[in-house]
C-alpha positions in Angstrom: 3.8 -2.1 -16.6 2.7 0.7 -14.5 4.3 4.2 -15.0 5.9 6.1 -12.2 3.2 8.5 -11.9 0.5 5.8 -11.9 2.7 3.5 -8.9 2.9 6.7 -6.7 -1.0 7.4 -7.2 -1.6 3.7 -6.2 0.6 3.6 -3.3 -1.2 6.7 -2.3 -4.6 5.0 -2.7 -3.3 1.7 -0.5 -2.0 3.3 2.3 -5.4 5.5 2.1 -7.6 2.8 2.2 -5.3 1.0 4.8 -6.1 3.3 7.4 -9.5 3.5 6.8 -9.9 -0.5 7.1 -7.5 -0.5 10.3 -7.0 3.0 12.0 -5.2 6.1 10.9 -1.4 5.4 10.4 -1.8 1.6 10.2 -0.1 1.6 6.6 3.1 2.8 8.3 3.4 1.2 10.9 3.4 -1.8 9.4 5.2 -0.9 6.9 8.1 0.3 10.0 7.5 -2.9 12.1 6.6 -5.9 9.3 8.5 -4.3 6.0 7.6 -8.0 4.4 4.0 -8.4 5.0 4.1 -4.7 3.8 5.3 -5.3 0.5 3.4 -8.5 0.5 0.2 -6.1 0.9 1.2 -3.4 -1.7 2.5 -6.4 -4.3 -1.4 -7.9 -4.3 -3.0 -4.5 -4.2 -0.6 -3.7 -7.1 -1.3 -6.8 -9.1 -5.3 -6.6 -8.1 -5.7 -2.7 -9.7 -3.1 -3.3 -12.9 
């Protein structure tokens, strides 16, 4: 199970390396126009890093 503090630190680190793969602010706008494929995303970088 990952704590609170750890999740936020992890989202952080995903939406960090998002943009740098795809271009600065790509994290949120997928997350604003594909909320599912967003989640999908976070769900595999979650389960990859646990």
């Amino acid at each position: 199970m990952v704590s609170p503090k750890t999740g936020i630190k992890i989202y952080e680190q995903f939406i960090e390396l998002t943009n740098q793969i795809f271009w600065d602010g790509y994290a949120e706008q997928m997350a604003s126009e594909n909320p599912a494929r967003f989640q999908q995303e976070l769900n595999e970088f979650f389960n990859t890093y646990q």
